[in-house]
PQR file of N, CA, C, O and H, with PARSE charges and radii, in Angstrom:
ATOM      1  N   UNK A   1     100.165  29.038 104.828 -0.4000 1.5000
ATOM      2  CA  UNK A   1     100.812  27.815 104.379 -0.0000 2.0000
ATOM      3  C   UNK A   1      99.730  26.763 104.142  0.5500 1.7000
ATOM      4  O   UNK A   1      98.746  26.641 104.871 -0.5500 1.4000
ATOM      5  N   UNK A   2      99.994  25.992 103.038 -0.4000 1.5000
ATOM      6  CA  UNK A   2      99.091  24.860 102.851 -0.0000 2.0000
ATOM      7  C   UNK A   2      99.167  23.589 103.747  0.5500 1.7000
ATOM      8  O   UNK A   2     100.149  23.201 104.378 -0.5500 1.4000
ATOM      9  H   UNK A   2     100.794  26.091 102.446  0.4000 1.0000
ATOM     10  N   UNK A   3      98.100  23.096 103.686 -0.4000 1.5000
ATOM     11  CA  UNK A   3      97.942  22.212 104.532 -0.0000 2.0000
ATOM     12  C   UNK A   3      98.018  20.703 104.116  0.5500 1.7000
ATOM     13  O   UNK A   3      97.342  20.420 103.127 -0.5500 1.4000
ATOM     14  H   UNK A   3      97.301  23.411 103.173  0.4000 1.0000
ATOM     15  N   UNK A   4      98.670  19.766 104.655 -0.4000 1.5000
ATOM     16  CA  UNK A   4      99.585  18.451 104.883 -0.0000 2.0000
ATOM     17  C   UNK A   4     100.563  18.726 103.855  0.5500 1.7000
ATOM     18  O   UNK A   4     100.882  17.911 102.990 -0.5500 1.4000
ATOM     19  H   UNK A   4      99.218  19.997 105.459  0.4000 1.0000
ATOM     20  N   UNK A   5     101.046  19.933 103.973 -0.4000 1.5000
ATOM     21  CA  UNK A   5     102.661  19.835 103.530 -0.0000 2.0000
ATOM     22  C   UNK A   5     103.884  18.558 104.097  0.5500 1.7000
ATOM     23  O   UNK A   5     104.390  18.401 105.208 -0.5500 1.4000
ATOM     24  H   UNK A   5     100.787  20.596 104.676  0.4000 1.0000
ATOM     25  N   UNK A   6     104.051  17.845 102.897 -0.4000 1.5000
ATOM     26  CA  UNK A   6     105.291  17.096 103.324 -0.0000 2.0000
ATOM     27  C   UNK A   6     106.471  16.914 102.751  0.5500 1.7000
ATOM     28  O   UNK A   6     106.306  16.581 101.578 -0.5500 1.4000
ATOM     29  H   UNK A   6     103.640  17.972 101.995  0.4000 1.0000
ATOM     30  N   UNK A   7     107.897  17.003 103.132 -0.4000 1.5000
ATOM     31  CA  UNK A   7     109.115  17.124 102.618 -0.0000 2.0000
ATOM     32  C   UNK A   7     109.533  16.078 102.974  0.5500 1.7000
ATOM     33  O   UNK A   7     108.967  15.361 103.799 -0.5500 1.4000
ATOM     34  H   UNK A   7     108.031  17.274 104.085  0.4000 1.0000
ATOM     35  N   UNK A   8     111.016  15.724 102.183 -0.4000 1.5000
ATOM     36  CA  UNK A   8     112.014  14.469 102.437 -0.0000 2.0000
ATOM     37  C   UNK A   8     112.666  14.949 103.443  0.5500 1.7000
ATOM     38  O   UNK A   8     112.063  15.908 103.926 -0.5500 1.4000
ATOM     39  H   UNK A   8     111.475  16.306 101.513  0.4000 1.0000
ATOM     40  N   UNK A   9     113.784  14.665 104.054 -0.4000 1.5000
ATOM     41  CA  UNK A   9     114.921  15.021 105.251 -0.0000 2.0000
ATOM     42  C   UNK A   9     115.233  16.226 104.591  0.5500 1.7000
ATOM     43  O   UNK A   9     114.950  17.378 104.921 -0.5500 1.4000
ATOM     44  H   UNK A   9     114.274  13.886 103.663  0.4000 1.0000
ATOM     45  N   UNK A  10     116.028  15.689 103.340 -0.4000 1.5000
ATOM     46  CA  UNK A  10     116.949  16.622 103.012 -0.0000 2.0000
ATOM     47  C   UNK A  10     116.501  18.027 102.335  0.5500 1.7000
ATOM     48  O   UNK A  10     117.227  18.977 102.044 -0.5500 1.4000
ATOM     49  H   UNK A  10     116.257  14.754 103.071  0.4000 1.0000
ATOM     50  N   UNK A  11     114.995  17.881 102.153 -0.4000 1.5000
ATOM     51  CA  UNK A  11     114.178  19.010 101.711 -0.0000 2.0000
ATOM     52  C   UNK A  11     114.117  19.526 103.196  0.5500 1.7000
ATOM     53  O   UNK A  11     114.952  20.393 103.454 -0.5500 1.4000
ATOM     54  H   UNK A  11     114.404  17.110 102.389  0.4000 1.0000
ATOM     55  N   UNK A  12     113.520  19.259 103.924 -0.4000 1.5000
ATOM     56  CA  UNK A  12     113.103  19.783 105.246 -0.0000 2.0000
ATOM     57  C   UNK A  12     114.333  20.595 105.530  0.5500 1.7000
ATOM     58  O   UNK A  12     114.317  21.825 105.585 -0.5500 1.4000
ATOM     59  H   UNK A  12     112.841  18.555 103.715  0.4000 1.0000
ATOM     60  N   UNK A  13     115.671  19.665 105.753 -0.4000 1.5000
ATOM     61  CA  UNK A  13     116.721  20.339 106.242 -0.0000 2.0000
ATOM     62  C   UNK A  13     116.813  22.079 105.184  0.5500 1.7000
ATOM     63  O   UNK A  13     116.174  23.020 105.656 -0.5500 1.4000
ATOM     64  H   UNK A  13     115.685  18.666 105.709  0.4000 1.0000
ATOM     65  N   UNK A  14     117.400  22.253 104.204 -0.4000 1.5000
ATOM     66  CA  UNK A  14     117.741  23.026 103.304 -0.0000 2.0000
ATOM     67  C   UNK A  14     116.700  24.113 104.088  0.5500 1.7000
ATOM     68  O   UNK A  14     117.320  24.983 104.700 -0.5500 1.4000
ATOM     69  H   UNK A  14     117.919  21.489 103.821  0.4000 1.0000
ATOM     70  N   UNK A  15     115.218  24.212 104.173 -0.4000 1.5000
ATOM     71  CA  UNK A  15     114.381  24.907 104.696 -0.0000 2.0000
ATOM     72  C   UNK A  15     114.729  25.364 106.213  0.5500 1.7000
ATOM     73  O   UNK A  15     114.005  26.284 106.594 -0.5500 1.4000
ATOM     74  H   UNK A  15     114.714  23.505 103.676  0.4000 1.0000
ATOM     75  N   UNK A  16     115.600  24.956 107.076 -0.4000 1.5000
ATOM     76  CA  UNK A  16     115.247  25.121 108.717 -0.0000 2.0000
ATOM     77  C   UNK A  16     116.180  26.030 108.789  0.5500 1.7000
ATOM     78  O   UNK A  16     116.937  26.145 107.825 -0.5500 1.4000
ATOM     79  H   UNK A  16     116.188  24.209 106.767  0.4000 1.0000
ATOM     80  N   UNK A  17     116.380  27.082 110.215 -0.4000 1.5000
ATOM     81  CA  UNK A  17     116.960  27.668 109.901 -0.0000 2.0000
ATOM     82  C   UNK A  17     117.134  28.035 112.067  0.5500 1.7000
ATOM     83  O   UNK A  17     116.288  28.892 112.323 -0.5500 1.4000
ATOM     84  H   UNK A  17     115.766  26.988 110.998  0.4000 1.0000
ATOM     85  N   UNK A  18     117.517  27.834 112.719 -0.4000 1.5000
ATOM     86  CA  UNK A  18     118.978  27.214 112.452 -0.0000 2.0000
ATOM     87  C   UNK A  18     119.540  25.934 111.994  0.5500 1.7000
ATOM     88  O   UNK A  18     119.305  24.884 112.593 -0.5500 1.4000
ATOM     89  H   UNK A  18     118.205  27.138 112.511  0.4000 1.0000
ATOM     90  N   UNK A  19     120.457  26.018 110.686 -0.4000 1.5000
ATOM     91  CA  UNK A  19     120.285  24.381 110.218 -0.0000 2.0000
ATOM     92  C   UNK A  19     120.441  23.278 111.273  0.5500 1.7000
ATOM     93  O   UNK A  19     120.908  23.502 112.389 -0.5500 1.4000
ATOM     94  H   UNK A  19     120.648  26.871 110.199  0.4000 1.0000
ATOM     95  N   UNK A  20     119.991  21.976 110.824 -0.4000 1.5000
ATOM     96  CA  UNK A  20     120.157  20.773 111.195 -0.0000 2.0000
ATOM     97  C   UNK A  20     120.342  20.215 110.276  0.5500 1.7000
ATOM     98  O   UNK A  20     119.746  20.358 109.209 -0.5500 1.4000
ATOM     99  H   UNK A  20     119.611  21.793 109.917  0.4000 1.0000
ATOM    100  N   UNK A  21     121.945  18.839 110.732 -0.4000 1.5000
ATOM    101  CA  UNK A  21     122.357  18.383 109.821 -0.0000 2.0000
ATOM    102  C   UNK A  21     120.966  17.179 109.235  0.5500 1.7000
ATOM    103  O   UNK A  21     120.095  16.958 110.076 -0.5500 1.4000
ATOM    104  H   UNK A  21     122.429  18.723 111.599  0.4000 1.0000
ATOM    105  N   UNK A  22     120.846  16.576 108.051 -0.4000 1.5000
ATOM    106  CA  UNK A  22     120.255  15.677 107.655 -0.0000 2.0000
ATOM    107  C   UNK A  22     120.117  14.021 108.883  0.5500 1.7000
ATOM    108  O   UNK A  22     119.167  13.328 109.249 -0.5500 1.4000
ATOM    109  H   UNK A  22     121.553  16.755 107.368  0.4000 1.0000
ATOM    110  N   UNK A  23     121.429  14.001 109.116 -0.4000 1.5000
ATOM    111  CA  UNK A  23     121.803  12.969 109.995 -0.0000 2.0000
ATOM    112  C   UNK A  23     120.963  12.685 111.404  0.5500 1.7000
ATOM    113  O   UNK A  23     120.534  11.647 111.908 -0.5500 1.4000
ATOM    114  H   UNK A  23     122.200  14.563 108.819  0.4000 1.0000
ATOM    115  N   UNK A  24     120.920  14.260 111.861 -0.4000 1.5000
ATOM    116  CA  UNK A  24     120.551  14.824 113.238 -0.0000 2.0000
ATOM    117  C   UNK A  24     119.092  15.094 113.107  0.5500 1.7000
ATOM    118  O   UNK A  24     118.442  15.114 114.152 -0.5500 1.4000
ATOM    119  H   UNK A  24     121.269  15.103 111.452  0.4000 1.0000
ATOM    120  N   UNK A  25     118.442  15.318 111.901 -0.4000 1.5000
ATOM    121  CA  UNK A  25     116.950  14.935 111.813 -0.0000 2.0000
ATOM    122  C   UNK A  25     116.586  13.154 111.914  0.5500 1.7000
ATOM    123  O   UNK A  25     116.070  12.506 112.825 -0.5500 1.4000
ATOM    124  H   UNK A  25     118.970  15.301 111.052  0.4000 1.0000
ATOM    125  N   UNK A  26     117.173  12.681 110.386 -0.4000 1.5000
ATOM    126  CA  UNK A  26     116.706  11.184 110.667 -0.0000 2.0000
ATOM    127  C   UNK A  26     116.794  10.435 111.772  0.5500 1.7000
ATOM    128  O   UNK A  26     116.018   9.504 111.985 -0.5500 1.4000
ATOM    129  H   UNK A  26     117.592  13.207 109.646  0.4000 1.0000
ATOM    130  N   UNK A  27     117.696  10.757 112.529 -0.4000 1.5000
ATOM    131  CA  UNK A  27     117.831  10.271 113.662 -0.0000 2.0000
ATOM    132  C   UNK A  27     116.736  10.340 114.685  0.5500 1.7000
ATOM    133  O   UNK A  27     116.355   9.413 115.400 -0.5500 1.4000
ATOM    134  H   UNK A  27     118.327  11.514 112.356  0.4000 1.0000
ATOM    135  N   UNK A  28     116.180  11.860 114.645 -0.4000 1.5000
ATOM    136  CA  UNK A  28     115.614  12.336 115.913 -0.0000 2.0000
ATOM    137  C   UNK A  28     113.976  11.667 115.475  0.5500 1.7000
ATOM    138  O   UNK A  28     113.065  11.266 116.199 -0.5500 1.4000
ATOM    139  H   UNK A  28     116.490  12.613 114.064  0.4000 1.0000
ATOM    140  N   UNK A  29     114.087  11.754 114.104 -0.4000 1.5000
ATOM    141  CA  UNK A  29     112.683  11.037 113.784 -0.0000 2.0000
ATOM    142  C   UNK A  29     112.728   9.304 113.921  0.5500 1.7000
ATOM    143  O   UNK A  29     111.751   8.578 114.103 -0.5500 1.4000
ATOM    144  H   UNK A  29     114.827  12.079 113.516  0.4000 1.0000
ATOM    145  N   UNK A  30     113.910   8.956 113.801 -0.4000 1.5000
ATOM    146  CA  UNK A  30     113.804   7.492 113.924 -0.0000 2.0000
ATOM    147  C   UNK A  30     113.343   7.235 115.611  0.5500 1.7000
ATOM    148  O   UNK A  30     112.537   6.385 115.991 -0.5500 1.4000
ATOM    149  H   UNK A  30     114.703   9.545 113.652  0.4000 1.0000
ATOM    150  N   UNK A  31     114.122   8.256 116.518 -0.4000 1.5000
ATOM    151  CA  UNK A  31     114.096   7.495 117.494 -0.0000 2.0000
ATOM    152  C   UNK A  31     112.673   8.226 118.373  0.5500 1.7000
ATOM    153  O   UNK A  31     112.544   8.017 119.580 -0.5500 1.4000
ATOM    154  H   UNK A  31     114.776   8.947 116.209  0.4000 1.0000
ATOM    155  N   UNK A  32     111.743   9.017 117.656 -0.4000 1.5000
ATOM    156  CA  UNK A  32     110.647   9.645 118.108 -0.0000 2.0000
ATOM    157  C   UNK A  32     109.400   8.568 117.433  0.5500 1.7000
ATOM    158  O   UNK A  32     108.223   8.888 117.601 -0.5500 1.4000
ATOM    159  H   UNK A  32     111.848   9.187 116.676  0.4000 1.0000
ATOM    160  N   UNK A  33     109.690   7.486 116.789 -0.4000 1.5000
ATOM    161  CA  UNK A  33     109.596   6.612 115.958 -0.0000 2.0000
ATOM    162  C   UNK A  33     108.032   7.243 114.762  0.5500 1.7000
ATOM    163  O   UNK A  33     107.264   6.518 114.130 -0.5500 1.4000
ATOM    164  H   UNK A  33     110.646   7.226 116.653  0.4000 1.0000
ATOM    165  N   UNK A  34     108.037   8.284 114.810 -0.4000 1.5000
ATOM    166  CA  UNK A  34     107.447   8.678 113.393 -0.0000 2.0000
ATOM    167  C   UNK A  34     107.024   7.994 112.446  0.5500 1.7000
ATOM    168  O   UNK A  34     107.664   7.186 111.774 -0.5500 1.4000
ATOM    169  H   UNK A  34     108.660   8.873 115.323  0.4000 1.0000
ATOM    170  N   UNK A  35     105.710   8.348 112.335 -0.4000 1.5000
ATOM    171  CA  UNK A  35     104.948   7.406 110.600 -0.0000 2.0000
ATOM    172  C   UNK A  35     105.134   8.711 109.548  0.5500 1.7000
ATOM    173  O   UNK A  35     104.714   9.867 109.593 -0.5500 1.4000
ATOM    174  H   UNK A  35     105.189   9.005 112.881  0.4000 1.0000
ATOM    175  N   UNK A  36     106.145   7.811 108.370 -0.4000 1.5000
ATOM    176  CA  UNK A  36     105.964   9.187 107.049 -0.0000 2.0000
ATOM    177  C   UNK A  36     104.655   9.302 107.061  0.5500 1.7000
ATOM    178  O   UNK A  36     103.824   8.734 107.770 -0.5500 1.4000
ATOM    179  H   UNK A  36     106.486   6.872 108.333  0.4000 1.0000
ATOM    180  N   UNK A  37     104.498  10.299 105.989 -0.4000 1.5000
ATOM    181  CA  UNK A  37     103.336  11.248 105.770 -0.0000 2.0000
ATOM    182  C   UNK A  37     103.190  10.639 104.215  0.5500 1.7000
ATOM    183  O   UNK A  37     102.122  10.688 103.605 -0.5500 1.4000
ATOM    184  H   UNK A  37     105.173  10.760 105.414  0.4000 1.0000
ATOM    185  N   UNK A  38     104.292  10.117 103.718 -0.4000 1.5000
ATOM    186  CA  UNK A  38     104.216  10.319 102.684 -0.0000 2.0000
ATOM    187  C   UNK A  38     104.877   9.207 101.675  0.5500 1.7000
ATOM    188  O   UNK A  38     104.946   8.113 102.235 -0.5500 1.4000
ATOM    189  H   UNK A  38     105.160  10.077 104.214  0.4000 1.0000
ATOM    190  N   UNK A  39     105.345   9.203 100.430 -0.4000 1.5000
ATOM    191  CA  UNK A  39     106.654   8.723  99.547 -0.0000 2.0000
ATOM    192  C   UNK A  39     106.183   9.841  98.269  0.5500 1.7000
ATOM    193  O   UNK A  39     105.115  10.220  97.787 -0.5500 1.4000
ATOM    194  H   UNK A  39     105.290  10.092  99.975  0.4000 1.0000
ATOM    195  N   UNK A  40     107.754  10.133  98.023 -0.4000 1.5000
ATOM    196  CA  UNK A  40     107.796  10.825  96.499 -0.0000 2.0000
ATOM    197  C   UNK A  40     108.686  10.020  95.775  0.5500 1.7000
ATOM    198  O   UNK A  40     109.434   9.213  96.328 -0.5500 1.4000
ATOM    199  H   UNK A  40     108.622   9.825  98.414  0.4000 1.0000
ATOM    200  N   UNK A  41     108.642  10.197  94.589 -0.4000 1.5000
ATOM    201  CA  UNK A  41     109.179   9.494  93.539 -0.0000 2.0000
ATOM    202  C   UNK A  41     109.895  10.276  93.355  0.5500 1.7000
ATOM    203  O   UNK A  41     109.537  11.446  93.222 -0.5500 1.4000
ATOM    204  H   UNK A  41     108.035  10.852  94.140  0.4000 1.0000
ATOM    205  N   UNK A  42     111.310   9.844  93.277 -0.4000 1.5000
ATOM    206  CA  UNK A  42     112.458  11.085  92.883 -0.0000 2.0000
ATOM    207  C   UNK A  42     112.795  10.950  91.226  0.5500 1.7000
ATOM    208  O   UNK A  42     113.511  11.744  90.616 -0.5500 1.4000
ATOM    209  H   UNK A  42     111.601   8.894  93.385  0.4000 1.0000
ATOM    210  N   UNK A  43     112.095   9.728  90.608 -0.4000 1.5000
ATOM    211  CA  UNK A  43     112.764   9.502  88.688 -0.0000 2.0000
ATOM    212  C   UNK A  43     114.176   8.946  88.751  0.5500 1.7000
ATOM    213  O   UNK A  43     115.021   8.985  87.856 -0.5500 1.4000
ATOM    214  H   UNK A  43     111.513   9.083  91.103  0.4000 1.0000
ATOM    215  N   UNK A  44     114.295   8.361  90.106 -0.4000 1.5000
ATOM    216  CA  UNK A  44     115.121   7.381  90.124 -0.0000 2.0000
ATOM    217  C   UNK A  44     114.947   5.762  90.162  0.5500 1.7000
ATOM    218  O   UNK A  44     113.899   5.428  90.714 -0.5500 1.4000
ATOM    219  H   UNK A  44     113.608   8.329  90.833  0.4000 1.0000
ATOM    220  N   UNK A  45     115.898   4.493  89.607 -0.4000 1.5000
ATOM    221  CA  UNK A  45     115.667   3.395  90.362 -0.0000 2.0000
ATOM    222  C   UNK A  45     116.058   3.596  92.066  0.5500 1.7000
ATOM    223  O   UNK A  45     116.965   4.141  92.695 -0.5500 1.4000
ATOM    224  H   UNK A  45     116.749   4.764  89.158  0.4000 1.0000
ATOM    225  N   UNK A  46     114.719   2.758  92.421 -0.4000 1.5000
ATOM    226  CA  UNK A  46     114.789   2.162  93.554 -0.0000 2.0000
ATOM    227  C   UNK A  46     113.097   2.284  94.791  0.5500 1.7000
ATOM    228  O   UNK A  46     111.899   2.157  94.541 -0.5500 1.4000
ATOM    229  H   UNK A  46     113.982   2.315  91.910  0.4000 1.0000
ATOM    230  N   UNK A  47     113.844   2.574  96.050 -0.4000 1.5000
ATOM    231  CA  UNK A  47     112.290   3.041  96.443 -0.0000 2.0000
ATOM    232  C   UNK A  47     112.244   4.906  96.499  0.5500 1.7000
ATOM    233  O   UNK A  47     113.064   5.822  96.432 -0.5500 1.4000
ATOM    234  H   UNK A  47     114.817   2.678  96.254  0.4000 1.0000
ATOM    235  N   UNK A  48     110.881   4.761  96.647 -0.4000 1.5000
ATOM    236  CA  UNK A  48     110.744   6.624  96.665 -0.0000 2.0000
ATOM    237  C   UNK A  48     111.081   6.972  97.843  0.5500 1.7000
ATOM    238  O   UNK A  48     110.942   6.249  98.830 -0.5500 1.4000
ATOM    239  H   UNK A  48     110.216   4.017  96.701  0.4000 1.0000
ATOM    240  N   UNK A  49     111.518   8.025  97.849 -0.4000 1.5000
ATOM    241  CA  UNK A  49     111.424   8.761  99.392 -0.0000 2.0000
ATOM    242  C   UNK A  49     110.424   8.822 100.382  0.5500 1.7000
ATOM    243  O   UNK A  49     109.249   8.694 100.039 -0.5500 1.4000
ATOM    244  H   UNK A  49     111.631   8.613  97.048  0.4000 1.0000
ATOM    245  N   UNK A  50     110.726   8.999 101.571 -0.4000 1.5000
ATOM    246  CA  UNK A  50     110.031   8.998 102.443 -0.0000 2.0000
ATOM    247  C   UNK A  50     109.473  10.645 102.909  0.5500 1.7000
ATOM    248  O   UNK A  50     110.283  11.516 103.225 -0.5500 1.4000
ATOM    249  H   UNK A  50     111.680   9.103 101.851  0.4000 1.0000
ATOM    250  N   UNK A  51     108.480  10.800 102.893 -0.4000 1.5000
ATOM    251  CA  UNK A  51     108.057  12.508 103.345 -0.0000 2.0000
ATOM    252  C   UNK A  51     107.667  12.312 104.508  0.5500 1.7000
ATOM    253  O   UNK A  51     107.145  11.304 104.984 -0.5500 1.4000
ATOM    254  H   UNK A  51     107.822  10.092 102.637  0.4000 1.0000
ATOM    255  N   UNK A  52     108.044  13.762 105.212 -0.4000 1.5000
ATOM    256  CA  UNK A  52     107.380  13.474 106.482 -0.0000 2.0000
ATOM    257  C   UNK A  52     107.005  14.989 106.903  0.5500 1.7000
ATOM    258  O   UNK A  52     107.648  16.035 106.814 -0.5500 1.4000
ATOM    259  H   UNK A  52     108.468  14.581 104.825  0.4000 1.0000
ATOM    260  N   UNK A  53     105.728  14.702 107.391 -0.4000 1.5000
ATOM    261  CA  UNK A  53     105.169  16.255 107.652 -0.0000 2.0000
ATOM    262  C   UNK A  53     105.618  17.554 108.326  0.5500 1.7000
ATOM    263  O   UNK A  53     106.191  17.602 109.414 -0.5500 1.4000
ATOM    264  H   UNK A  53     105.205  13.852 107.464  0.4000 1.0000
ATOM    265  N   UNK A  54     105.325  18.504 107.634 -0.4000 1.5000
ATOM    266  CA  UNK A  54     105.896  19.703 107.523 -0.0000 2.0000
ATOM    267  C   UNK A  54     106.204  20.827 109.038  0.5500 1.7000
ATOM    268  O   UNK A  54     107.108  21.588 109.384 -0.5500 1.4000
ATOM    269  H   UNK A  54     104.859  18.465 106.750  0.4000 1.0000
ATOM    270  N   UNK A  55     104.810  20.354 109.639 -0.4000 1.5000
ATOM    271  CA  UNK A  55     104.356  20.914 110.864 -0.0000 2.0000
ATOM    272  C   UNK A  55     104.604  20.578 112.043  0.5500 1.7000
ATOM    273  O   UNK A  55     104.650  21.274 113.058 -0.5500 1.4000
ATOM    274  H   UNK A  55     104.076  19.736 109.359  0.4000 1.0000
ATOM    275  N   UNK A  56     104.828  19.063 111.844 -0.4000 1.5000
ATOM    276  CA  UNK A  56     105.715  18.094 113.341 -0.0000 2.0000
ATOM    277  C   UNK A  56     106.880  18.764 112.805  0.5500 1.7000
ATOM    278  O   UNK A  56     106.891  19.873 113.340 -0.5500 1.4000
ATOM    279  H   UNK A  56     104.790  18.497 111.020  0.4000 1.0000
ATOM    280  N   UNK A  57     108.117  18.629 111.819 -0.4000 1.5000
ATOM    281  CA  UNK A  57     109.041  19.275 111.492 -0.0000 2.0000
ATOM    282  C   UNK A  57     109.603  20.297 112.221  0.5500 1.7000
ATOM    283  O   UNK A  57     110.602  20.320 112.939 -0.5500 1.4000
ATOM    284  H   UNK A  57     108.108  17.728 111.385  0.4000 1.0000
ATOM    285  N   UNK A  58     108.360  21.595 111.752 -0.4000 1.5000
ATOM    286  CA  UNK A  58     108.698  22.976 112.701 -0.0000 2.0000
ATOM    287  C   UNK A  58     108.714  22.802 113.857  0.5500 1.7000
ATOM    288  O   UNK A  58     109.672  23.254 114.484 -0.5500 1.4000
ATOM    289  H   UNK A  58     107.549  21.576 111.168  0.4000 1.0000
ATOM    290  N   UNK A  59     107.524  21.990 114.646 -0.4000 1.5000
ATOM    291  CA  UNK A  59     107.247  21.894 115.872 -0.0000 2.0000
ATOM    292  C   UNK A  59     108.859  21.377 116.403  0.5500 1.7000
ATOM    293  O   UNK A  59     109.531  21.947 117.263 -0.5500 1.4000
ATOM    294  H   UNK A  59     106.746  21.623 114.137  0.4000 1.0000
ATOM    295  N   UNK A  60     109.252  20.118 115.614 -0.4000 1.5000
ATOM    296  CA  UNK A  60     109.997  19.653 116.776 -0.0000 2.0000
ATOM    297  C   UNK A  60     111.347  20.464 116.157  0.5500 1.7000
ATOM    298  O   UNK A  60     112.204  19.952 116.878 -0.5500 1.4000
ATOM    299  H   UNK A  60     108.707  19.654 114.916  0.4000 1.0000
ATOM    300  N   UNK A  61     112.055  21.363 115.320 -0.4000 1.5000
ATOM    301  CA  UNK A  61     112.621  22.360 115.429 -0.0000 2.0000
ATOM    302  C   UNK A  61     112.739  23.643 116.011  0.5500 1.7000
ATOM    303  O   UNK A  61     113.802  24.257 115.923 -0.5500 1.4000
ATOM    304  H   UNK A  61     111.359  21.779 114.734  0.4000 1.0000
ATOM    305  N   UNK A  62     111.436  24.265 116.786 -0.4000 1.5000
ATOM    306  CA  UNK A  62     111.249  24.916 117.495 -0.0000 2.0000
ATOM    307  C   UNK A  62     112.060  24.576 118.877  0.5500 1.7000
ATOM    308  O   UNK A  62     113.130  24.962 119.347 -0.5500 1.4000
ATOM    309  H   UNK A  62     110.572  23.767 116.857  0.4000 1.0000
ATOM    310  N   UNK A  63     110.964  23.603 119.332 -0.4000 1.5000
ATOM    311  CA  UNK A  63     111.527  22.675 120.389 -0.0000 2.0000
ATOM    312  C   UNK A  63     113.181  22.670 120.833  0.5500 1.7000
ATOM    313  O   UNK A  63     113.708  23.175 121.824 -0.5500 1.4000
ATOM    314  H   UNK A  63     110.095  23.290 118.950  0.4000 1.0000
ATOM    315  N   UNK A  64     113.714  21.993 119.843 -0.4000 1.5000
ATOM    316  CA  UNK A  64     115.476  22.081 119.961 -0.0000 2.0000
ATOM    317  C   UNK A  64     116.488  23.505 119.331  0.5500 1.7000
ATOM    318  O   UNK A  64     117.680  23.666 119.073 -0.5500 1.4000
ATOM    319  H   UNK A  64     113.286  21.582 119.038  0.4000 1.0000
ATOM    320  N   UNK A  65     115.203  24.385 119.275 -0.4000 1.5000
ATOM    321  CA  UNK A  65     116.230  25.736 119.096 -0.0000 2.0000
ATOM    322  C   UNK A  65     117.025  26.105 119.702  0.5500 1.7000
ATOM    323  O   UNK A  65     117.947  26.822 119.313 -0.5500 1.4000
ATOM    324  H   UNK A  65     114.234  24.254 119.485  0.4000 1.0000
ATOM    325  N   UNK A  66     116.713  25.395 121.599 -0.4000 1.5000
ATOM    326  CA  UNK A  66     117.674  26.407 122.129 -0.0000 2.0000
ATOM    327  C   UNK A  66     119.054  25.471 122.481  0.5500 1.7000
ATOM    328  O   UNK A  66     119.873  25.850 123.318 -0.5500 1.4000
ATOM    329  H   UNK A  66     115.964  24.812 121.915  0.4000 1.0000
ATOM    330  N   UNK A  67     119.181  24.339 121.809 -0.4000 1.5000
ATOM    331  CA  UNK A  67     120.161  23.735 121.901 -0.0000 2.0000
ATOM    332  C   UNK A  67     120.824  23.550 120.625  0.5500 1.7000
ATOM    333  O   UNK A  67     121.798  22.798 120.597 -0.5500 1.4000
ATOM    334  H   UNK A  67     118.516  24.032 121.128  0.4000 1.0000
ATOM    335  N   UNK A  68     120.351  24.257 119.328 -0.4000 1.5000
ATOM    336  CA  UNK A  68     121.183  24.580 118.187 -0.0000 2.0000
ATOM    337  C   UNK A  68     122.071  25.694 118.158  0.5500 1.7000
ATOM    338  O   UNK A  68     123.045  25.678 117.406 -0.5500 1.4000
ATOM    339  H   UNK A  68     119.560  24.868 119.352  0.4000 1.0000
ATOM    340  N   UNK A  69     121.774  26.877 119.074 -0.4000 1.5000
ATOM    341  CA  UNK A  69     122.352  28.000 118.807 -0.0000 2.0000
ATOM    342  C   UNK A  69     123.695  28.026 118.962  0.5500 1.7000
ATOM    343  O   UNK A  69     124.323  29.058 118.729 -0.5500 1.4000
ATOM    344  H   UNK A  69     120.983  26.890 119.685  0.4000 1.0000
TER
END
């Protein structure tokens, strides 16, 4: 895998597996209080998205596996 991979929520989510809702990430990153990694431009008005790295991601999905199952 390449290195400083970063996704939006809702990219990250679609990828995890056991899912997590979108809600139940932003959250867990808001309140772990997390610096994005990133912004992408989606070719929409407004602001870009926020990315946030790929590898804290897994890590802290690992972490709460055994309370997704």
């Amino acid at each position: 895998m390449a290195a400083n991979l970063a996704f939006t929520i809702p990219e990250a989510c679609e990828m995890l597996s056991p899912a997590i809702s979108e809600k139940q990430l932003s959250e867990i990153i808001r309140v772990l209080r997390w610096e994005p990694a990133g912004r992408k431009y989606t070719g929409r008005a407004g602001r870009p998205a926020l990315t946030w790295d790929w590898a804290q991601i897994c890590e802290l999905h690992a972490a709460l596996l055994p309370w997704l199952g």
